[in-house]
PDB file of N, CA, C and O in Angstrom, chain B, residues numbered from 101:
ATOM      1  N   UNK B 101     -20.037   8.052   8.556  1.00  0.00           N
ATOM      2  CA  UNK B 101     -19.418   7.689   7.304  1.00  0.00           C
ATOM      3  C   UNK B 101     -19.478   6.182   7.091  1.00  0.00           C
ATOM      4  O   UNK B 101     -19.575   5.703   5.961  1.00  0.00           O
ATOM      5  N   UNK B 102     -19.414   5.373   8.303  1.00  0.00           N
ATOM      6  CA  UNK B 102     -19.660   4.073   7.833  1.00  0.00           C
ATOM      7  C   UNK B 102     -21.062   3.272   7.447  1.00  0.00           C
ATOM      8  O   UNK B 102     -21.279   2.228   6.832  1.00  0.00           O
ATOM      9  N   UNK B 103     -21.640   3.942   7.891  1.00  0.00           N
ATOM     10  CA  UNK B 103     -23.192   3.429   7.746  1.00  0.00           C
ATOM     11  C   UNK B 103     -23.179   3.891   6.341  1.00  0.00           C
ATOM     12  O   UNK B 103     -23.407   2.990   5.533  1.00  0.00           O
ATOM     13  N   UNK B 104     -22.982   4.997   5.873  1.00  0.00           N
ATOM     14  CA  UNK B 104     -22.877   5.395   4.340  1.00  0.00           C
ATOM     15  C   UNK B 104     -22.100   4.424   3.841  1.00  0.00           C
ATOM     16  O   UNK B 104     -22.551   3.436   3.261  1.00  0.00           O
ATOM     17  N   UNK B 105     -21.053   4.620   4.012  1.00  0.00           N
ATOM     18  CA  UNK B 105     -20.293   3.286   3.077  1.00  0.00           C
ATOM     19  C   UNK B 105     -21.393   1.716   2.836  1.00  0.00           C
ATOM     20  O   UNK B 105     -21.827   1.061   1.888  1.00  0.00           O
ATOM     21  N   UNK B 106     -21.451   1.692   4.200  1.00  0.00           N
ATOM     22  CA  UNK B 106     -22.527   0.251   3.395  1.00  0.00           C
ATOM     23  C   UNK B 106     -23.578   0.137   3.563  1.00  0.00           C
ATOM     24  O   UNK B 106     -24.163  -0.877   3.942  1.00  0.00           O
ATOM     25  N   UNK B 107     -24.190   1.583   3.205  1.00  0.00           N
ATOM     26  CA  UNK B 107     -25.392   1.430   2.179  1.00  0.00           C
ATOM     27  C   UNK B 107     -24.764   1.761   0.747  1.00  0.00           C
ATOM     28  O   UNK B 107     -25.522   1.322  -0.118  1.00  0.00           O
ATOM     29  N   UNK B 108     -23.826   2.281   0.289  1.00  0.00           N
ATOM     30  CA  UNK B 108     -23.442   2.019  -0.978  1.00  0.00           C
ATOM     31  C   UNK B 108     -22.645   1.289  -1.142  1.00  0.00           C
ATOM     32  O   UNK B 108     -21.988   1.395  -2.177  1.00  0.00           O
ATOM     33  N   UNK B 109     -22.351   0.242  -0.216  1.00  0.00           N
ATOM     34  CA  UNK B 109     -21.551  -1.114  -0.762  1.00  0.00           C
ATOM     35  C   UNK B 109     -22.816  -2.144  -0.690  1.00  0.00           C
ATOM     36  O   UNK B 109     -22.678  -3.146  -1.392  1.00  0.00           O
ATOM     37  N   UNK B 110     -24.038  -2.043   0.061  1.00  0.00           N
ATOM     38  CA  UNK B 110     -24.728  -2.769  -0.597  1.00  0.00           C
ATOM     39  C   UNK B 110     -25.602  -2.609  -1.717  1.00  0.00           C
ATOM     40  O   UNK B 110     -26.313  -3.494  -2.192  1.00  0.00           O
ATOM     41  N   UNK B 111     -25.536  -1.803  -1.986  1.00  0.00           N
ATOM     42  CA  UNK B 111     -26.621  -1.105  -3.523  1.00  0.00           C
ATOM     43  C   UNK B 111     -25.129  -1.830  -4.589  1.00  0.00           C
ATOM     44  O   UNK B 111     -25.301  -2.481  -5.619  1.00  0.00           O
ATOM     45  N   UNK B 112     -24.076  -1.565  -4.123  1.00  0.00           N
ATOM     46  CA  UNK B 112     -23.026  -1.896  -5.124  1.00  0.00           C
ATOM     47  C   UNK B 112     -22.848  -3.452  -5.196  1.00  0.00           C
ATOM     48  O   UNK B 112     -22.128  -3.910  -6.082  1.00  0.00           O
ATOM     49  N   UNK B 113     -23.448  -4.253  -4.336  1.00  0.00           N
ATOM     50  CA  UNK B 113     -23.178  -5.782  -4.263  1.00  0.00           C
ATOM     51  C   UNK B 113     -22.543  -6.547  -3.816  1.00  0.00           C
ATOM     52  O   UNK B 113     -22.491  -7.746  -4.087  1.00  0.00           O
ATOM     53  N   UNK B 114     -21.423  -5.393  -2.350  1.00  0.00           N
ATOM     54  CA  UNK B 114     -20.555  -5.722  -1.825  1.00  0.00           C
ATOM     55  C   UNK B 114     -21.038  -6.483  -0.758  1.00  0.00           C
ATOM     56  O   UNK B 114     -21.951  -6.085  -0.035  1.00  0.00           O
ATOM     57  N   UNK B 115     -20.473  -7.559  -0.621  1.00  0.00           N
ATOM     58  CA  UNK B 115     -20.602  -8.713   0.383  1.00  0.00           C
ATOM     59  C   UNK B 115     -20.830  -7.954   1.931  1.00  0.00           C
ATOM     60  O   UNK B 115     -20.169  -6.915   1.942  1.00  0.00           O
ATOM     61  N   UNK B 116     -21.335  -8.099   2.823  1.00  0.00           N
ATOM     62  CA  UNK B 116     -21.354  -7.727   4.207  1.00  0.00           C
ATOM     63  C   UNK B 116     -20.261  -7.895   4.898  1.00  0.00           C
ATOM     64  O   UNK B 116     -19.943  -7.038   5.723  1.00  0.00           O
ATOM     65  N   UNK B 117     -19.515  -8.973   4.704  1.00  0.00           N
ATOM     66  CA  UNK B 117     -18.234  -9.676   5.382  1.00  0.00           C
ATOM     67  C   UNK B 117     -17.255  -8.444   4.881  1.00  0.00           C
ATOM     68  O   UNK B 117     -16.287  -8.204   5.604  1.00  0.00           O
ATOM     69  N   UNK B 118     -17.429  -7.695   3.764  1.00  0.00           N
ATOM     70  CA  UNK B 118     -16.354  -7.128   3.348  1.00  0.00           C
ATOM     71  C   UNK B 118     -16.403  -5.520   4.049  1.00  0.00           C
ATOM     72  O   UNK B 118     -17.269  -4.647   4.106  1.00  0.00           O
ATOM     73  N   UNK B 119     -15.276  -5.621   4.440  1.00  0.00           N
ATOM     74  CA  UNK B 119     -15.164  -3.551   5.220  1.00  0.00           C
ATOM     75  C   UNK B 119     -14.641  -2.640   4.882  1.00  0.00           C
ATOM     76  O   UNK B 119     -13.576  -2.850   4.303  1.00  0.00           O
ATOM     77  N   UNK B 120     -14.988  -1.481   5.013  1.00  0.00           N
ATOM     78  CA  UNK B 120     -14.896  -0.134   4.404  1.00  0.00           C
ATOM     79  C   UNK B 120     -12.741  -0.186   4.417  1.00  0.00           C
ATOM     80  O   UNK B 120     -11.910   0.082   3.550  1.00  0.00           O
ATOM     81  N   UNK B 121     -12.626  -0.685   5.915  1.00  0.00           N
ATOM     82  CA  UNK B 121     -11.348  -0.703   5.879  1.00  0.00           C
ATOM     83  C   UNK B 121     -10.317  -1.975   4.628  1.00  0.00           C
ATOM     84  O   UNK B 121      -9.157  -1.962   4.217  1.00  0.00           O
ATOM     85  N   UNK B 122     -11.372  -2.816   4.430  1.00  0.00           N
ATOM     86  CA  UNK B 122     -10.421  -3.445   3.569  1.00  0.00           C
ATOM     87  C   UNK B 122     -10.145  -2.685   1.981  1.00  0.00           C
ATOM     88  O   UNK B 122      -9.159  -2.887   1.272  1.00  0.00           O
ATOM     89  N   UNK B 123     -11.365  -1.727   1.654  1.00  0.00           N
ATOM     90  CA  UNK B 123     -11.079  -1.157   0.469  1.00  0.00           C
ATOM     91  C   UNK B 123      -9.692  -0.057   0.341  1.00  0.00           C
ATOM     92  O   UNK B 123      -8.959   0.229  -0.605  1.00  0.00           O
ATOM     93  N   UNK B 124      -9.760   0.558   2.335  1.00  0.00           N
ATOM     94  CA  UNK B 124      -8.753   1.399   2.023  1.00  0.00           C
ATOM     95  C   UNK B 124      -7.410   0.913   1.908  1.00  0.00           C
ATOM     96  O   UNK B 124      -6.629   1.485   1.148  1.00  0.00           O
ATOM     97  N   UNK B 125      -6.822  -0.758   3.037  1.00  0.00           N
ATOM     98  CA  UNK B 125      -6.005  -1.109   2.814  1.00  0.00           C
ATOM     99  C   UNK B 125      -5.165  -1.421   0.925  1.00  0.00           C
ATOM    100  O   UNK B 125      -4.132  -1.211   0.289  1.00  0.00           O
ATOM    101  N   UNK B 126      -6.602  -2.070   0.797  1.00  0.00           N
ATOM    102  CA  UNK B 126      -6.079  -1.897  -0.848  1.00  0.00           C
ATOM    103  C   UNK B 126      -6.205  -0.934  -1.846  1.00  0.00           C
ATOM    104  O   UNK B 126      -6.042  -1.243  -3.026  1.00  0.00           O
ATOM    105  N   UNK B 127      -6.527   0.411  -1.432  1.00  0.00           N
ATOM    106  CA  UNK B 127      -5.982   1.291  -2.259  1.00  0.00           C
ATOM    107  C   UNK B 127      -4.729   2.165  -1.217  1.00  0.00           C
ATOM    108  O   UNK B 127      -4.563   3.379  -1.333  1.00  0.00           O
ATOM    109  N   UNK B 128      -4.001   1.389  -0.315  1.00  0.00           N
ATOM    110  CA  UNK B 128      -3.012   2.078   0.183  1.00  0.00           C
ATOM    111  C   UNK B 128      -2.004   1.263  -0.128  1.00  0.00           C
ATOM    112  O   UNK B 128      -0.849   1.638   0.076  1.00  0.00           O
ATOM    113  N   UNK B 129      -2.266   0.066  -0.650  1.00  0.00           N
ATOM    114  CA  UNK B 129      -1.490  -0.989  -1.198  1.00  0.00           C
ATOM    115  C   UNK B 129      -0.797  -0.453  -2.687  1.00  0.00           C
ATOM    116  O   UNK B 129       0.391  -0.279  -2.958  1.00  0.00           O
ATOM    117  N   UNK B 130      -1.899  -0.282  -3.450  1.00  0.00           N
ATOM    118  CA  UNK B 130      -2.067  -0.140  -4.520  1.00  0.00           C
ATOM    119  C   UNK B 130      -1.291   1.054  -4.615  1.00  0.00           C
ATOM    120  O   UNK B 130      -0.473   0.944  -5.529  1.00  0.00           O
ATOM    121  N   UNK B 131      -1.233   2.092  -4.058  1.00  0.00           N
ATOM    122  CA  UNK B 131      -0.434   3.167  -4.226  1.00  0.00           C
ATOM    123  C   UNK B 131       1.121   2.983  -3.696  1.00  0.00           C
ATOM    124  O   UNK B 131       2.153   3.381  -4.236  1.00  0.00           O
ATOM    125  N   UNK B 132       0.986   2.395  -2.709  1.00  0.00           N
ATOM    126  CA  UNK B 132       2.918   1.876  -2.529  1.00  0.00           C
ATOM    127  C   UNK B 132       2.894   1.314  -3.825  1.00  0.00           C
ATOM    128  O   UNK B 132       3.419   2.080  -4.633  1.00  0.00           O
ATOM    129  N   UNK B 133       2.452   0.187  -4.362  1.00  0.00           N
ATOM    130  CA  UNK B 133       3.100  -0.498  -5.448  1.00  0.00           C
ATOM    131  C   UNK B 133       3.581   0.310  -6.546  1.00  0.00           C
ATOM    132  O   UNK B 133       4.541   0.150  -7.300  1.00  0.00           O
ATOM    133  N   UNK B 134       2.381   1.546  -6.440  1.00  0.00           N
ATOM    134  CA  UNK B 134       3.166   2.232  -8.087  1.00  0.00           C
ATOM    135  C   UNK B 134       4.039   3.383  -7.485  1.00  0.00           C
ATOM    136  O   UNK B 134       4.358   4.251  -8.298  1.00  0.00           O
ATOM    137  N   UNK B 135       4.450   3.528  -6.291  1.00  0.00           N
ATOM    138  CA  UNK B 135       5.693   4.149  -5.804  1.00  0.00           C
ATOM    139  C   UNK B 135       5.399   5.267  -5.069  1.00  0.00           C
ATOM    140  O   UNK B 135       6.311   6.068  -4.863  1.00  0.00           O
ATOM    141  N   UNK B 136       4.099   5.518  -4.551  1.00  0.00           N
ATOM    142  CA  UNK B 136       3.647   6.454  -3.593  1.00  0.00           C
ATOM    143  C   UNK B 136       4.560   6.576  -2.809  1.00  0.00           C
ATOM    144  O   UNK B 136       5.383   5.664  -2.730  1.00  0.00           O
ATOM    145  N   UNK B 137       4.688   7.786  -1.967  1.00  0.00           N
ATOM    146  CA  UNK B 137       5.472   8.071  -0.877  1.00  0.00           C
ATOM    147  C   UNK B 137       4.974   8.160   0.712  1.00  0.00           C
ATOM    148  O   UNK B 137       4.381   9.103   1.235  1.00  0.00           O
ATOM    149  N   UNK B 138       5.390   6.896   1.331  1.00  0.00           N
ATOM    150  CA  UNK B 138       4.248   6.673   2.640  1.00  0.00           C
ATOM    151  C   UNK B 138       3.742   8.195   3.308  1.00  0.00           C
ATOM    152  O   UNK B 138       2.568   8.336   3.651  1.00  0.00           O
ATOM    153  N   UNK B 139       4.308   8.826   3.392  1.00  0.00           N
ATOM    154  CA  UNK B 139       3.459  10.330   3.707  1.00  0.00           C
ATOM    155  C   UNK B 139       2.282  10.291   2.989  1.00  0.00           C
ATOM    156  O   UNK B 139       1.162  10.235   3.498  1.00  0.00           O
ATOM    157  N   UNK B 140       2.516  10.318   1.859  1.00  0.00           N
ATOM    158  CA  UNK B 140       1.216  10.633   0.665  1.00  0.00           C
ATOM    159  C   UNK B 140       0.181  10.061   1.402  1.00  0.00           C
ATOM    160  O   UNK B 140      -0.877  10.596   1.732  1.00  0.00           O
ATOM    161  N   UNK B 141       0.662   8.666   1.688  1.00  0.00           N
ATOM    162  CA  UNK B 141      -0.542   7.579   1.321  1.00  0.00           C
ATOM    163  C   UNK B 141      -1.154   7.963   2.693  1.00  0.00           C
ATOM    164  O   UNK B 141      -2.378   8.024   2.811  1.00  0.00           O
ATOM    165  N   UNK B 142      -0.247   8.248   3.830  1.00  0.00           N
ATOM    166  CA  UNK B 142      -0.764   8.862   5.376  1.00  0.00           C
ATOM    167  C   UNK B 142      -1.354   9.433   5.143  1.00  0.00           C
ATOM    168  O   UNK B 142      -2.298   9.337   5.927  1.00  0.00           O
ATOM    169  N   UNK B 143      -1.593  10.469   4.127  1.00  0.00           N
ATOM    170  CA  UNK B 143      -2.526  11.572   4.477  1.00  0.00           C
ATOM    171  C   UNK B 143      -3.745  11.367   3.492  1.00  0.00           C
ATOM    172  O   UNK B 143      -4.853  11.860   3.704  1.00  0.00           O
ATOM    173  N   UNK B 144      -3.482  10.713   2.568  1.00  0.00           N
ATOM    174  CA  UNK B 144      -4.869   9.992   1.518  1.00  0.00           C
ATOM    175  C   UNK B 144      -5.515   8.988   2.639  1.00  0.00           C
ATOM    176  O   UNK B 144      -6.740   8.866   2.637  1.00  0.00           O
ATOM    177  N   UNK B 145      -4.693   8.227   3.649  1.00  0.00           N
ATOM    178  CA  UNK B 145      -5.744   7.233   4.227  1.00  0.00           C
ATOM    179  C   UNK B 145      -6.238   8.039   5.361  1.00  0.00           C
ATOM    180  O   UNK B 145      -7.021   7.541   6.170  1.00  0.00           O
ATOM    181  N   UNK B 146      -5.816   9.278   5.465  1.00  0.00           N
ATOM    182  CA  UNK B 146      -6.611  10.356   6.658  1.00  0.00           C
ATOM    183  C   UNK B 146      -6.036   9.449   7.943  1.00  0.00           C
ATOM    184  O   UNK B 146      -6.853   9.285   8.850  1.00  0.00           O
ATOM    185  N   UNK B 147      -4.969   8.959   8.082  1.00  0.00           N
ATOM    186  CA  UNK B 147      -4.063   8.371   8.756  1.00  0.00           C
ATOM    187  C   UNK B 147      -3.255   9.529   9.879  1.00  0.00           C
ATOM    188  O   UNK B 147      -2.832  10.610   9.469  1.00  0.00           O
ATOM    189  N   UNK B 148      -3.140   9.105  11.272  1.00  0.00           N
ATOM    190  CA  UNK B 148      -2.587  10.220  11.678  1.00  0.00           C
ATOM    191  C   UNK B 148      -1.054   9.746  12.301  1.00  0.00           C
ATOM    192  O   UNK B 148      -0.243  10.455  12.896  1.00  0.00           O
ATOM    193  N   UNK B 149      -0.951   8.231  11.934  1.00  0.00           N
ATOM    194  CA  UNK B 149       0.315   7.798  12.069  1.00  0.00           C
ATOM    195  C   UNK B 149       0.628   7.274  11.062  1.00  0.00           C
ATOM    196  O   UNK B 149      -0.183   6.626  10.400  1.00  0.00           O
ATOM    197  N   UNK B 150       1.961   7.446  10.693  1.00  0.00           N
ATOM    198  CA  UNK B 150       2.546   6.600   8.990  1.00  0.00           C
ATOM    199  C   UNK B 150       2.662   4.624   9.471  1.00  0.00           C
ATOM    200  O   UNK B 150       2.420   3.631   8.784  1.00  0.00           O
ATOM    201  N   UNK B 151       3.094   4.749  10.801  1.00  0.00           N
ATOM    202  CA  UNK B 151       3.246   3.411  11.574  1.00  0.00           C
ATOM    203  C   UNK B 151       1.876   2.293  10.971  1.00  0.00           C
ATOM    204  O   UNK B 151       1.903   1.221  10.368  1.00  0.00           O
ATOM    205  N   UNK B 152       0.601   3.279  11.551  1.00  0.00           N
ATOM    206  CA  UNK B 152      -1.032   2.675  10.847  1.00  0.00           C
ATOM    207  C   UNK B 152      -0.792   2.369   9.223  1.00  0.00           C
ATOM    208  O   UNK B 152      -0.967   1.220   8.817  1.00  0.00           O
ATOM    209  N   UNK B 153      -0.359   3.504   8.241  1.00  0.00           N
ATOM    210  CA  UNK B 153      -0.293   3.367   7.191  1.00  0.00           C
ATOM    211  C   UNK B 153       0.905   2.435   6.702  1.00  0.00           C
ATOM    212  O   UNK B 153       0.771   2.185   5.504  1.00  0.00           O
ATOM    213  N   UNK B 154       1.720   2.009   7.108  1.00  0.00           N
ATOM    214  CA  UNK B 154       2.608   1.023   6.703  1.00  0.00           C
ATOM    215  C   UNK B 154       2.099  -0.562   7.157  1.00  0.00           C
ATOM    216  O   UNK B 154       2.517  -1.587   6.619  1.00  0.00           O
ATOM    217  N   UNK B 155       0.781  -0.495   8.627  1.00  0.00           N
ATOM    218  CA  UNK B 155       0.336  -1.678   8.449  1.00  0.00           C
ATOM    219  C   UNK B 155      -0.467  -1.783   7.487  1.00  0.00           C
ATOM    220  O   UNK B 155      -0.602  -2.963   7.164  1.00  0.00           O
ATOM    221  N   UNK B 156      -1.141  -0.987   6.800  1.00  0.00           N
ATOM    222  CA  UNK B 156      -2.219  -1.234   5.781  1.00  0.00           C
ATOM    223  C   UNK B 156      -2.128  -1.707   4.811  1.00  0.00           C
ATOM    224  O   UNK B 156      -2.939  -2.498   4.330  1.00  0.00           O
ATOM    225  N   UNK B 157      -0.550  -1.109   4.034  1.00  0.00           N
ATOM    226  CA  UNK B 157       0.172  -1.490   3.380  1.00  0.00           C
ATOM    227  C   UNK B 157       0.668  -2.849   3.053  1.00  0.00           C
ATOM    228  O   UNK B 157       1.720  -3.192   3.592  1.00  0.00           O
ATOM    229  N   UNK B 158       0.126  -3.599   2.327  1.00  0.00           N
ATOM    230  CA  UNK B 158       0.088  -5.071   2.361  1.00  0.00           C
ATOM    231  C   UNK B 158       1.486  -5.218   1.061  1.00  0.00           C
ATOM    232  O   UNK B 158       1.799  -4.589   0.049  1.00  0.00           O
ATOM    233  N   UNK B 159       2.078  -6.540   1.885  1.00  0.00           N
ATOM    234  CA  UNK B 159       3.085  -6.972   1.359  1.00  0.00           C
ATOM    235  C   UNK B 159       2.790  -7.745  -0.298  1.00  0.00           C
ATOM    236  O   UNK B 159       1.915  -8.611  -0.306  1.00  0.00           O
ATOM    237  N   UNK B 160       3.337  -7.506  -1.335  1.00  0.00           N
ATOM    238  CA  UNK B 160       3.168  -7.839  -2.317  1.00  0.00           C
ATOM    239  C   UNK B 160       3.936  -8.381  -3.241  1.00  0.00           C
ATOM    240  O   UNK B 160       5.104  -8.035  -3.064  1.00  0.00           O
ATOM    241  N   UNK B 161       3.785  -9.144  -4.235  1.00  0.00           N
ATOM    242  CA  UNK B 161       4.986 -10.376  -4.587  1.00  0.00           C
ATOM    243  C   UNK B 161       5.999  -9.143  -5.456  1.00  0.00           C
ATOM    244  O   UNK B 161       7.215  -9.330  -5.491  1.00  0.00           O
ATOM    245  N   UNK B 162       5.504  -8.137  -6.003  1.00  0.00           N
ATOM    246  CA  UNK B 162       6.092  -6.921  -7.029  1.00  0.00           C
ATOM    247  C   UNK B 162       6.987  -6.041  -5.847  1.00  0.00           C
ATOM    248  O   UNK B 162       7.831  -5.272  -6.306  1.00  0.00           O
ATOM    249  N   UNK B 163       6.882  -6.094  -4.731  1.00  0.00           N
ATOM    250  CA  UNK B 163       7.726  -5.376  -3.828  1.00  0.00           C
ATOM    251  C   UNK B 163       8.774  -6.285  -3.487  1.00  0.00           C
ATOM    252  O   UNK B 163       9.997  -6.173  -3.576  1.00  0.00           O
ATOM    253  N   UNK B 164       8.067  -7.178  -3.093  1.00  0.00           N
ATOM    254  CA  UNK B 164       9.186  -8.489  -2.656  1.00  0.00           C
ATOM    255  C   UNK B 164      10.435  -8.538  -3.683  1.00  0.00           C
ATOM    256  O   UNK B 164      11.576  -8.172  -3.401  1.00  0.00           O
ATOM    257  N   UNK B 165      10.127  -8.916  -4.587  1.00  0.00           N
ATOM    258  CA  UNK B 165      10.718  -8.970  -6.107  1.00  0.00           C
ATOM    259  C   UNK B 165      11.985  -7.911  -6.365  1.00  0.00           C
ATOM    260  O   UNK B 165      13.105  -8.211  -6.777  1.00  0.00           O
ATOM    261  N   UNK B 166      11.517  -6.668  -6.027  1.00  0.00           N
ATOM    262  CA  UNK B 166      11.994  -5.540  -6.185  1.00  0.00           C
ATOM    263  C   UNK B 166      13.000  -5.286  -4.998  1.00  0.00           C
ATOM    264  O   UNK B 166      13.978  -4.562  -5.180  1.00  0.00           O
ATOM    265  N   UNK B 167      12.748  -5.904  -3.742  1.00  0.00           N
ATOM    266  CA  UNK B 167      13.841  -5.535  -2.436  1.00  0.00           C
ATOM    267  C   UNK B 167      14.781  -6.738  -3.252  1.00  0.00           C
ATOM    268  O   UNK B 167      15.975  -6.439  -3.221  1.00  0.00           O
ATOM    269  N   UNK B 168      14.501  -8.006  -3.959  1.00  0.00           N
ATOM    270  CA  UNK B 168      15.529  -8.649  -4.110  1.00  0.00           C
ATOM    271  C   UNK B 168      16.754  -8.497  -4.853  1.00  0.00           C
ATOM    272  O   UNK B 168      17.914  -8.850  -4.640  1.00  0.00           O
ATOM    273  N   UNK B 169      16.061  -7.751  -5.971  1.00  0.00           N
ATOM    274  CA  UNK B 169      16.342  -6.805  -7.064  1.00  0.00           C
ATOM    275  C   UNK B 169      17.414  -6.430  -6.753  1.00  0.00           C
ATOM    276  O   UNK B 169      18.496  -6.772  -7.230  1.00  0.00           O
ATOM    277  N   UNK B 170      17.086  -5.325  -5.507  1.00  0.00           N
ATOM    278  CA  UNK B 170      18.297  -4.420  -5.205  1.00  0.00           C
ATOM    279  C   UNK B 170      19.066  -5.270  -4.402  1.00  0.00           C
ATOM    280  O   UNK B 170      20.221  -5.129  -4.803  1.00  0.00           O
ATOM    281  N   UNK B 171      19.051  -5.813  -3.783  1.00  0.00           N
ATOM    282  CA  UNK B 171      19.938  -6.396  -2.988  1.00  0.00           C
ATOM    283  C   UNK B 171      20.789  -7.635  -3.455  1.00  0.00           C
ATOM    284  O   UNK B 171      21.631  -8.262  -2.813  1.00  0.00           O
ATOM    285  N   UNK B 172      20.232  -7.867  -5.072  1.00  0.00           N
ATOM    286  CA  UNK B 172      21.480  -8.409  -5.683  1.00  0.00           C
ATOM    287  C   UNK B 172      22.645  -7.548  -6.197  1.00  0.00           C
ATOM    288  O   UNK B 172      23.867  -7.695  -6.203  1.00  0.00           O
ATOM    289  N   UNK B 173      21.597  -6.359  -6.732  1.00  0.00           N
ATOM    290  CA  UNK B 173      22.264  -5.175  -7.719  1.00  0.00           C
ATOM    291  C   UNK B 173      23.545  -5.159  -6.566  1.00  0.00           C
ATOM    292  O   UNK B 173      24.667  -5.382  -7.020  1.00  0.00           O
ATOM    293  N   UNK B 174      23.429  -4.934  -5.273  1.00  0.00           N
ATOM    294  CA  UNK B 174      24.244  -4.213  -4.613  1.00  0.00           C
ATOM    295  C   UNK B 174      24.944  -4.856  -3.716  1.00  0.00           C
ATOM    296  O   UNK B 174      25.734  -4.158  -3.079  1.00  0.00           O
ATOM    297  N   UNK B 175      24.890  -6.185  -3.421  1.00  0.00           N
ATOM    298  CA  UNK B 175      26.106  -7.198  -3.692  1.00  0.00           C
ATOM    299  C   UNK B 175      26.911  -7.609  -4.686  1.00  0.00           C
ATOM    300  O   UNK B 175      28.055  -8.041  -4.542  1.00  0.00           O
ATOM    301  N   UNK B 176      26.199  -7.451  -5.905  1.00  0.00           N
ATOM    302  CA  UNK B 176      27.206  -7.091  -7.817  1.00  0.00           C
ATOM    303  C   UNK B 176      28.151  -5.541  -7.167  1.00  0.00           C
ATOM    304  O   UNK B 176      29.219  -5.334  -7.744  1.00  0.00           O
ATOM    305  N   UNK B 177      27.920  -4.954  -6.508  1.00  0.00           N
ATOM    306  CA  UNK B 177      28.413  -3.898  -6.610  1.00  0.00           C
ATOM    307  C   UNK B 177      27.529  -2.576  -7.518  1.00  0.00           C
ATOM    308  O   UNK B 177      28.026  -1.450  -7.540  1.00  0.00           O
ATOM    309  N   UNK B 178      26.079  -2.890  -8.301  1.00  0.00           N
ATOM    310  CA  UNK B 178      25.736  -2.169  -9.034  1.00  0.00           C
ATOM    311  C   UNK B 178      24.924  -1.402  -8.631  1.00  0.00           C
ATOM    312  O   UNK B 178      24.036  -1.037  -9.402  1.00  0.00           O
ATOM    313  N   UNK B 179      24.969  -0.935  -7.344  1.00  0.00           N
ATOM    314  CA  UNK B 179      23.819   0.026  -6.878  1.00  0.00           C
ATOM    315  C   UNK B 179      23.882   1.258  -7.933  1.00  0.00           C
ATOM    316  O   UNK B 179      23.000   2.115  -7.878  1.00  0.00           O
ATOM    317  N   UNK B 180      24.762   1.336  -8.744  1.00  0.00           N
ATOM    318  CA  UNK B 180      24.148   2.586  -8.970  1.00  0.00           C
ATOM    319  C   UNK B 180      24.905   4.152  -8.234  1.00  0.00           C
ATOM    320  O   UNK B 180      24.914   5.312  -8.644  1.00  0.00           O
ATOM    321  N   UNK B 181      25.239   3.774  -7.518  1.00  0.00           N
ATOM    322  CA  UNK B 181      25.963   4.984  -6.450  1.00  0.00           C
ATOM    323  C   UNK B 181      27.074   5.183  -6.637  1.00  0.00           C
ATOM    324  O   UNK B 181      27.649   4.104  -6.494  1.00  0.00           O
ATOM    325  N   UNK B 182      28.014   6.220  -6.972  1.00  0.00           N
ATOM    326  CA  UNK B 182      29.312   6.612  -6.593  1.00  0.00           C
ATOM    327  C   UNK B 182      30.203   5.735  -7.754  1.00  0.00           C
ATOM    328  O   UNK B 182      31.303   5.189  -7.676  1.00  0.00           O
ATOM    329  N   UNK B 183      29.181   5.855  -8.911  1.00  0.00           N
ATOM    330  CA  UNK B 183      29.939   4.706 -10.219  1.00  0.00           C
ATOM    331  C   UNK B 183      29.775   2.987 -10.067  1.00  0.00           C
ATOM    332  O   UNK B 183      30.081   2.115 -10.879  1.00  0.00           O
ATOM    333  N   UNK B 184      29.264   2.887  -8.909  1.00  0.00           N
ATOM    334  CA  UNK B 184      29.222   1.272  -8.235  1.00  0.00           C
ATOM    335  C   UNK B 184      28.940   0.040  -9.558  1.00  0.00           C
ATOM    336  O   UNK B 184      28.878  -1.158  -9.283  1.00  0.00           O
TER     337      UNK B 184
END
């Protein structure tokens, strides 16, 4: 499968430096961001540990953003929970 991959990453124009694994990190990225569920993404990256799939998972300024989010909400008291 990898020798396939880059022969169609070079017909596609993809740099040599670049690896089959960096495309999957960023579409395992890409799917946490729009709210995938790390199982999902375990079993889309044919992953047989979620541990692997949470390193792949690259940290992003829209997640970051979003843990801060909540963790103001819920020092306001506004989680959201139990009327909070």
């Amino acid at each position: 499968m990898q020798k396939n991959w880059r022969t169609v990453a070079r017909a596609a124009g993809i740099p040599d430096d670049v690896l089959n694994r960096d495309s999957r990190a960023g579409g395992v990225t890409e799917g946490s961001d729009a709210g995938a569920d790390l199982e999902h993404l375990r079993h889309h990256a044919s992953h047989s540990s979620s541990a692997t799939t949470a390193r792949y998972s690259r940290k992003t300024l829209t997640k970051t953003r979003a843990v801060a989010r909540l963790r103001v909400a819920h020092r306001e008291g506004n989680n959201g929970e139990n009327g909070g």
